[in-house]
LUMKEVEX-958131 format. One line per field, with one value per residue (C-alpha): residue in three letters; x, y negated, z. Coordinates in nm, 4 decimals. Layout:
// LUMKEVEX-958131
type = [ALA/...]
x = [X/...]
y = [Y/...]
z = [Z/...]
END
This chain:
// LUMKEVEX-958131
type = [UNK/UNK/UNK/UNK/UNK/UNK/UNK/UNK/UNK/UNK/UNK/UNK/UNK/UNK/UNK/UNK/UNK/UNK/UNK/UNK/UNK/UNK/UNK/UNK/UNK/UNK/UNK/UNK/UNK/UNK/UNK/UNK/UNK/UNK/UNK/UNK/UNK/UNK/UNK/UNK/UNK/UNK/UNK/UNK/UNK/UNK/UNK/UNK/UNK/UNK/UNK/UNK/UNK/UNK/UNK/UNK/UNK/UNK/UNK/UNK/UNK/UNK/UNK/UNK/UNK/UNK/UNK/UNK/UNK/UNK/UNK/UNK/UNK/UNK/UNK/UNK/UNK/UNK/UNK/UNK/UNK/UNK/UNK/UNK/UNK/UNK/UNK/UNK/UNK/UNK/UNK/UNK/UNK/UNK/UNK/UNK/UNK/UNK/UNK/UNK/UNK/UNK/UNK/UNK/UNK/UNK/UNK/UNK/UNK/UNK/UNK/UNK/UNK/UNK/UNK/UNK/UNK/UNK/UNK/UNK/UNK/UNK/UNK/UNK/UNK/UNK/UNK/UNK/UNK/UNK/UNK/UNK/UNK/UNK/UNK/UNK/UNK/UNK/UNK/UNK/UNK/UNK/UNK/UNK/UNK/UNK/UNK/UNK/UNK/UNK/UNK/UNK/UNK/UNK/UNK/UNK/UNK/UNK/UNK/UNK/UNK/UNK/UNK/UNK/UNK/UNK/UNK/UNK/UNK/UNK/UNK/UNK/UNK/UNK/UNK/UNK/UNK/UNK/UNK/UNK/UNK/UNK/UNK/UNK/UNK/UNK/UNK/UNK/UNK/UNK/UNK/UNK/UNK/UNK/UNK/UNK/UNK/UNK/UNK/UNK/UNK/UNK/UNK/UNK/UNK/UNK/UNK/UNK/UNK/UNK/UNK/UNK/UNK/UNK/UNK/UNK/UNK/UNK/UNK/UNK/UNK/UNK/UNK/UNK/UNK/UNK/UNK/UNK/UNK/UNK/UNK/UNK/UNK/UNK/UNK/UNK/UNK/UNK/UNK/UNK/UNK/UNK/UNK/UNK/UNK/UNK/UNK/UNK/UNK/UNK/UNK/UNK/UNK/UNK/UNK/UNK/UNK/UNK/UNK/UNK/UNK/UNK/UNK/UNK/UNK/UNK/UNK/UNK/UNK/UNK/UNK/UNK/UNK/UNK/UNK/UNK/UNK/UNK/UNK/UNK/UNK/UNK/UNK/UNK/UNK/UNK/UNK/UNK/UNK/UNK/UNK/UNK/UNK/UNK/UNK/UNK/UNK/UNK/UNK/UNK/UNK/UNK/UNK/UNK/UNK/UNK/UNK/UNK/UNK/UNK/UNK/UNK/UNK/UNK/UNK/UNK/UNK/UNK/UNK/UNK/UNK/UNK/UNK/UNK/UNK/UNK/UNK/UNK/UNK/UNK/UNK/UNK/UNK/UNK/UNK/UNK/UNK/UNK/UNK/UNK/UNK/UNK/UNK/UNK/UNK/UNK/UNK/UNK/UNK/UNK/UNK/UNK/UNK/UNK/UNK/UNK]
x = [2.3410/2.5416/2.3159/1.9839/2.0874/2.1731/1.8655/1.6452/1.8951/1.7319/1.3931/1.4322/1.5653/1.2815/1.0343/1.1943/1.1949/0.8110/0.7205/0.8583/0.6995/0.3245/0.3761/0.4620/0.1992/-0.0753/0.0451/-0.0515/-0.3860/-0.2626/-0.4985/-0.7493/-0.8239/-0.7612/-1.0628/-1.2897/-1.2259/-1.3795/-1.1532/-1.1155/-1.1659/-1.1453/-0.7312/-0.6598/-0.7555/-0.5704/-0.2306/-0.2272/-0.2583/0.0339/0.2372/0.1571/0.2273/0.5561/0.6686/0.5995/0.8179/1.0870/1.0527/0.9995/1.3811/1.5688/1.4363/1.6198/1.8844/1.9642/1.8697/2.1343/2.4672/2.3068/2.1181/1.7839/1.5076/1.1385/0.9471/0.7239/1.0557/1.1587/0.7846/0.7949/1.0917/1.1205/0.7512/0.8921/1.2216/0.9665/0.7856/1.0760/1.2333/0.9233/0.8638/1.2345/1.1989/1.4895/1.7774/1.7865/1.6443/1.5053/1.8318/2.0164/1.6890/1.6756/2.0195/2.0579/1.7070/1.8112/2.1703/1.9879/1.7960/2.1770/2.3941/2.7682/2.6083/2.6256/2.8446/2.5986/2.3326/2.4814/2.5801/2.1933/2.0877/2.3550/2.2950/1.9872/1.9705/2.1970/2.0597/1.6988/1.8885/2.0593/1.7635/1.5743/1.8269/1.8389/1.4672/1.4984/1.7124/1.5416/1.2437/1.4213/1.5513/1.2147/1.0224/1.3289/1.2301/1.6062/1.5118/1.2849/1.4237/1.4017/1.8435/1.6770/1.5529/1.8551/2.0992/1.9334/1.9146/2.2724/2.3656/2.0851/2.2530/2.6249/2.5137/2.3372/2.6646/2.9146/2.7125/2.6920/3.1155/3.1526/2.9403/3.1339/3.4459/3.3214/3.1604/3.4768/3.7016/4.0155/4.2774/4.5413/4.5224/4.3638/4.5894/4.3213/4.1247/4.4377/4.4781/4.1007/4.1825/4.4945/4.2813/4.2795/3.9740/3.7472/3.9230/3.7775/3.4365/3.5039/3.6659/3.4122/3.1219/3.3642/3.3280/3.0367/2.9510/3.1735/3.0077/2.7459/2.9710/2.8870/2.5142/2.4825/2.1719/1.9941/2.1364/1.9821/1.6493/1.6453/1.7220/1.4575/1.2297/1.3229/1.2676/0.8830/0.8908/0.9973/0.7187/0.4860/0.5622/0.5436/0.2282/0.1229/0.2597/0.0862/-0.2533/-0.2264/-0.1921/-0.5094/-0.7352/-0.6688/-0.6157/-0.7605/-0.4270/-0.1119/0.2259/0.1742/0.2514/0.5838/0.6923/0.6258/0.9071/1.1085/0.9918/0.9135/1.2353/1.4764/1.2466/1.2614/1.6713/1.6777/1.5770/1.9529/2.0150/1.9464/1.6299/1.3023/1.1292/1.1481/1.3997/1.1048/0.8703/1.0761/1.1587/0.8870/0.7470/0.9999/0.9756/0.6377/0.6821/0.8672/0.6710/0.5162/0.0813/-0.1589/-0.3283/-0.1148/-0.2079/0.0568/0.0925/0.0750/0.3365/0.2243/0.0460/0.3455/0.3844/0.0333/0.0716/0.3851/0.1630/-0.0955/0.1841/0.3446/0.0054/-0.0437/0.3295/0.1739/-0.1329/0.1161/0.3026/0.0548/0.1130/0.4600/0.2398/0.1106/0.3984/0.4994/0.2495/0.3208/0.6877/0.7169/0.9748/1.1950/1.1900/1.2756/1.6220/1.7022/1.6780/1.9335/2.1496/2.1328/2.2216/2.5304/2.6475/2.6374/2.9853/3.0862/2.8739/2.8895/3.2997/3.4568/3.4404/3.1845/3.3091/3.1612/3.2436/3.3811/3.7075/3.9113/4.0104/4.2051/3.8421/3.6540/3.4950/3.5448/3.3811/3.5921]
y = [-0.8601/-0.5601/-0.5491/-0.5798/-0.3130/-0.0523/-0.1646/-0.0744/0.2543/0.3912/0.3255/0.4846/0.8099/0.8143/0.7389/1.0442/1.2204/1.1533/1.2226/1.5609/1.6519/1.5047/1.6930/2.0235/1.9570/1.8354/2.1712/2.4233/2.1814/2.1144/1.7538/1.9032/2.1261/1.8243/1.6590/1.9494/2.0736/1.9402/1.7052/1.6641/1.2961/1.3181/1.5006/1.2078/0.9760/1.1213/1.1615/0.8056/0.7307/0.9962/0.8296/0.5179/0.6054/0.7368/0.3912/0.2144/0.4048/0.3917/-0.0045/0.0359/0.2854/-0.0064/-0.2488/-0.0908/-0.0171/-0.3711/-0.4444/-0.1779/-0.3876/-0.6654/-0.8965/-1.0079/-0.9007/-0.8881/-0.6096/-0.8446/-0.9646/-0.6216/-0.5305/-0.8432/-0.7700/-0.3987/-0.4142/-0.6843/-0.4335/-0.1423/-0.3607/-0.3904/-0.0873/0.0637/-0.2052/-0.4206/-0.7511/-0.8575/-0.5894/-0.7309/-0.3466/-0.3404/-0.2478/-0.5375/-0.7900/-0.5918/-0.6923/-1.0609/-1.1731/-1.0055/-1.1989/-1.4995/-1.5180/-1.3715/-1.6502/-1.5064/-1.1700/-1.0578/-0.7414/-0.5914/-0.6679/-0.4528/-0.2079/-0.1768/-0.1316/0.1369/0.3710/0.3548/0.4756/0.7665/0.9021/0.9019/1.1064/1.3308/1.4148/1.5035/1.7555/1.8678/1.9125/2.1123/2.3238/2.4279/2.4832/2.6982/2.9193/2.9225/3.0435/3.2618/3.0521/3.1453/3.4630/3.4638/3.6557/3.3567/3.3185/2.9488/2.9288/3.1147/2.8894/2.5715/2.6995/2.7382/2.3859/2.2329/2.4124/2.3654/1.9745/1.9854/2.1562/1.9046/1.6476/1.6919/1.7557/1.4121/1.2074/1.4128/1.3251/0.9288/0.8931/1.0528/0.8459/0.7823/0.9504/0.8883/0.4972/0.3438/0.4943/0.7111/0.4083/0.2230/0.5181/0.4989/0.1077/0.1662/0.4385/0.2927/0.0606/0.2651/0.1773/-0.1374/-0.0426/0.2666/0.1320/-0.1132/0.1670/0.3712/0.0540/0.0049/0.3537/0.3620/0.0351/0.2590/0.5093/0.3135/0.3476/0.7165/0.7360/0.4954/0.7001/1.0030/0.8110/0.7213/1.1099/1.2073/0.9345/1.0477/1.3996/1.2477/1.0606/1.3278/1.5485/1.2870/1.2135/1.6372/1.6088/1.3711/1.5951/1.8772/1.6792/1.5736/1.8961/2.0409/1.7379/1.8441/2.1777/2.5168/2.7392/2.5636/2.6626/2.6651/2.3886/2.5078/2.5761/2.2335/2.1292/2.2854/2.1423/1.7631/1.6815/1.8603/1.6619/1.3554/1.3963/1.3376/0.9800/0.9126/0.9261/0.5440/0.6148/0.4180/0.7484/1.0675/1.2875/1.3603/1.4483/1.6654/1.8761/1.9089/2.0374/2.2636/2.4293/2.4560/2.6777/2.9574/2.8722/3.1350/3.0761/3.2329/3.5452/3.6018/3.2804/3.0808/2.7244/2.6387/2.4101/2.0428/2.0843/1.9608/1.6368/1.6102/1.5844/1.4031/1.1523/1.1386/1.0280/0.7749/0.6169/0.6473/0.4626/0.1912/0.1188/0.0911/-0.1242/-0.3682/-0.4660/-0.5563/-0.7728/-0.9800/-1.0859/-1.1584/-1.4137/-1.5588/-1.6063/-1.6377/-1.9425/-1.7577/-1.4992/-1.7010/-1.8284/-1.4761/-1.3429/-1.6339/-1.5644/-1.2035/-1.2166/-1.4682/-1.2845/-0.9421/-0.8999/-0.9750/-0.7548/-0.4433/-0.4881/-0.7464/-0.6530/-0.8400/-0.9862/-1.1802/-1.1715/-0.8469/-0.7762/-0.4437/-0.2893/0.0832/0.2932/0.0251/-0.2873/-0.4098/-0.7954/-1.0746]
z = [12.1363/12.2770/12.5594/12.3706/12.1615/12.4745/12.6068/12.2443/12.2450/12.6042/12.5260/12.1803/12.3604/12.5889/12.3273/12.1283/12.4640/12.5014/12.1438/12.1588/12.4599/12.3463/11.9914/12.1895/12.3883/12.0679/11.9014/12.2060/12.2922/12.6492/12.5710/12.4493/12.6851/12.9610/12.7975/12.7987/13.1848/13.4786/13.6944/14.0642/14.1088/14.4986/14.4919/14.2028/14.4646/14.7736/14.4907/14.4627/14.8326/14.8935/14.6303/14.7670/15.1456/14.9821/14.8330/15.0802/15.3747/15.0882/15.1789/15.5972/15.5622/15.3962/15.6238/15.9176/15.6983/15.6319/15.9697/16.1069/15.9123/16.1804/15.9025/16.0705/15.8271/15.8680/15.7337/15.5501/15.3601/15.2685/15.1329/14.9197/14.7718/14.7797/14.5910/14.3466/14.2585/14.2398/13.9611/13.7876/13.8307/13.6525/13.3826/13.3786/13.2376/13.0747/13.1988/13.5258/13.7187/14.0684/14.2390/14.1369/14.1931/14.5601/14.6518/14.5000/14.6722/14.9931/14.9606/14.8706/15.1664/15.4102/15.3578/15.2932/15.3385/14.9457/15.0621/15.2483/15.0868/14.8328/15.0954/15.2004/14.8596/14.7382/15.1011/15.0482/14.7387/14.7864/15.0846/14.8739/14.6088/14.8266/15.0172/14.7281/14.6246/15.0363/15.0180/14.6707/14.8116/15.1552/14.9489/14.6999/15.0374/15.1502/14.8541/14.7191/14.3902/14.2764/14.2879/13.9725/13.7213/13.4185/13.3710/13.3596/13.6629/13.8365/13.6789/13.8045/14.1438/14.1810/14.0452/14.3022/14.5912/14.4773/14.4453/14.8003/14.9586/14.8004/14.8249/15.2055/15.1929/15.0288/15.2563/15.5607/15.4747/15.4107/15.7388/15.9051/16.0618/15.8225/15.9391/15.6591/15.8377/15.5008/15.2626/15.1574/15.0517/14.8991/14.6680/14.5500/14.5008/14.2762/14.0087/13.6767/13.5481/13.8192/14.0964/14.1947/14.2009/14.3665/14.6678/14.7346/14.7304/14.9794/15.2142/15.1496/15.2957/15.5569/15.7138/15.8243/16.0169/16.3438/16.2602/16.1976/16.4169/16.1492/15.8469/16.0188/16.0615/15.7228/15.6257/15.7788/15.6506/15.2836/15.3806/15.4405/15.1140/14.9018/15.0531/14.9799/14.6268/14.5921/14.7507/14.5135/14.2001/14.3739/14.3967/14.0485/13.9286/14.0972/14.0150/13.6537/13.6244/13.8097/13.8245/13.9293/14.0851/14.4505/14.7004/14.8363/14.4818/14.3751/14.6626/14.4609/14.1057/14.1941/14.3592/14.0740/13.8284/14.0467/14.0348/13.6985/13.7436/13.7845/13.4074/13.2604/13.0635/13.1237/13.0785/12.9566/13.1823/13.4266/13.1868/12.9989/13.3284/13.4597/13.2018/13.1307/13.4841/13.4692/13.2537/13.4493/13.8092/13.9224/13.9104/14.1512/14.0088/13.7226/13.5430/13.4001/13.3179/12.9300/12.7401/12.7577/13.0939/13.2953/13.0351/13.1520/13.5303/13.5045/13.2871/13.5518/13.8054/13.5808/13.5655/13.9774/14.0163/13.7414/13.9407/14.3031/14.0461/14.0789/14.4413/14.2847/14.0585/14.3168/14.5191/14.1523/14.0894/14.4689/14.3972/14.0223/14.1146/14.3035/14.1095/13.8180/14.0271/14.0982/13.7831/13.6321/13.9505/13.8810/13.5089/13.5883/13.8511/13.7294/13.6387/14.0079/14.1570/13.9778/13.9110/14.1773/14.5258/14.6738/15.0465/15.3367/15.6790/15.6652/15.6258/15.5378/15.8229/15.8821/15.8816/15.6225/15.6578/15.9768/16.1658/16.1412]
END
C-alpha cells in the first residue's frame, strides 16, 4: 500500500506540474497559435532520428562499460535490454524502473556477477549526468549565456558551474588511489543508516579506476549524446515555430532541463524548465519566445522518446517471459540491492573491489 501510494503521489505532482504549465500556456494561446502556423515536417523527422541516434549510443557506452568490469556481453544483449529499461523507464509498469530491470536482467544472464552488474548500471548513469552538466557548462562559457542580465539566468549559471567543478572534485578523489589504506572507505561504511549503501556505490566506482580509458570513452560518447538529444530539442523547436533561441544556446537549455530528470517524477521537471528558460533565451532579431511555447517543444520530444519507446515494445513482446521472471526477481530482491551490499567475486581490497 505504502508503495502504491508514493507511486499515485509522483504522478499526481507531475500531473499538477503539467496542468500548470498547459493552463499557462491555454491562457497566453501558445496552442493555438501551434495549430494555426505552418510546421516543418522534414526537422520533426530528422529530431526523432537525432533522438533516436542518441538512445541508442546511450546503449553501445554501457555495453563496453559492462564489458570493461570483464563480463562478456554482446551488443545485441545490451540493445535488448537497454531498449526494454528505456520502455520502462518512460512508462514503468509496476514500480520496477529501467535501472533496476537493466541491472537484474544483466545479472541474470552473469552468474555471481550481481555486483557489477550494478556497478555498470550506476557508472553509467553518472557519467550521463555529469556530462550533461559538463556540456551545460562549456556551452554557457561559450555563448557568455551567464552573462544575460535576467538575476534568473545568472543565478542558474553559477549553480551549473559550481555542480560541474565539484562534481569533477568528487569523481577525482574516487578514482584516486586511496591513500588513507581503506580507512577512508571504512569511515563511509560506519555513517549511520546511509552508510551501507554509500560504501558499496564508492566500490562500485572505484572498480573502474583500472579502466579509466573506457570511462573517458564513455565521456566522450555522452558528450555526443547530449548534443544529439539538444539537436533534437533544437529541431523540434524550428519544425514548430519560426523564432527560436539559437543552437548553441539550446546546449545550454536542453542539458540543465535534461538534469532535472534526477528528481523522481514521471514527468513534469523538464517541462517546467524548459519552459521557464525559454523564457529569458535570447531570440534572433529581437523576437522572444512566448509562455507555453517551451511546454510545447518539450511536448513534441516527449512524444519523439514515446515513438523510440516502441522499439522497447518489441523486444517486449519477444521476451514477455523473461521479462515476467525479472520483474518478480526484481520486486523480491529490491531490498538487497538498493540497501545490502551486493558481492560476487570481488572482494574488498585496500583501493576497492579487488579479484579474488
Amino acid at each position: 500500500m505504502k508503495k502504491i501510494l508514493i507511486a499515485l503521489l509522483k504522478i499526481g505532482i507531475s500531473v499538477a506540474i503539467l496542468a500548470y504549465l498547459a493552463w499557462d500556456a491555454w491562457q497566453n494561446e501558445a496552442f493555438g497559435r501551434l495549430l494555426e502556423q505552418p510546421k516543418r515536417w522534414d526537422l520533426l523527422v530528422c529530431a526523432l532520428l537525432a533522438c533516436g541516434a542518441a538512445v541508442t549510443l546511450t546503449l553501445i557506452r554501457w555495453c563496453y562499460l559492462v564489458r570493461a568490469l570483464d563480463l562478456p556481453f554482446a551488443m545485441r544483449d545490451a540493445l535488448r535490454i537497454g531498449f526494454l529499461s528505456y520502455l520502462f523507464n518512460l512508462a514503468p509498469m509496476g514500480i520496477v524502473g529501467g535501472d533496476l530491470l537493466k541491472a537484474v536482467m544483466l545479472a541474470r544472464h552473469q552468474q555471481g556477477a550481481r555486483a557489477r552488474a550494478l556497478a555498470s548500471v550506476f557508472v553509467d548513469r553518472i557519467v550521463g549526468l555529469y556530462t550533461l552538466f559538463v556540456v551545460a557548462s562549456a556551452a554557457i562559457l561559450l555563448t557568455g549565456f551567464g552573462g544575460l542580465p535576467e538575476p534568473e539566468i545568472r543565478w542558474v549559471c553559477r549553480a551549473t558551474l559550481l555542480v560541474t567543478a565539484a562534481g569533477a572534485a568528487g569523481i577525482i578523489a574516487l578514482l584516486l588511489p586511496d591513500f588513507s589504506g581503506g580507512r577512508a572507505t571504512r569511515w563511509i561504511g560506519r555513517l549511520p543508516r546511509v552508510g551501507e549503501p554509500l560504501l558499496r556505490l564508492v566500490e562500485a566506482v572505484q572498480m573502474y579506476r583500472h579502466r579509466q580509458g573506457v570511462l573517458a570513452a564513455s565521456a566522450l560518447m555522452s558528450v555526443a549524446v547530449h548534443s544529439l538529444f539538444t539537436l533534437g530539442v533544437f529541431l523540434i523547436a524550428t519544425g514548430v515555430y519560426e523564432h527560436v533561441p539559437s543552437l548553441g544556446t539550446h546546449f545550454v537549455l536542453s542539458p540543465l532541463s535534461a538534469a532535472t530528470g534526477v528528481l523522481p517524477l514521471p514527468m513534469g521537471p523538464f517541462e517546467f524548465v524548459l519552459d521557464r528558460l525559454y523564457l529569458f533565451a535570447p531570440v534572433a532579431g529581437g523576437a522572444a519566445m512566448m509562455p507555453g511555447q517551451g511546454l510545447v517543444v518539450a511536448l513534441g520530444y516527449r512524444i519523439i522518446t514515446v515513438l523510440i519507446a516502441a522499439i522497447g515494445i518489441a523486444y517486449y513482446l519477444g521476451s514477455r517471459q523473461e521479462v515476467a521472471e525479472v520483474l518478480h526477481d526484481a520486486e523480491e530482491e529490491r531490498e538487497d540491492l538498493l540497501v545490502s551490499p551486493p558481492v560476487d567475486n570481488c572482494v574488498a581490497g585496500p583501493t576497492g573491489l579487488v579479484r579474488e
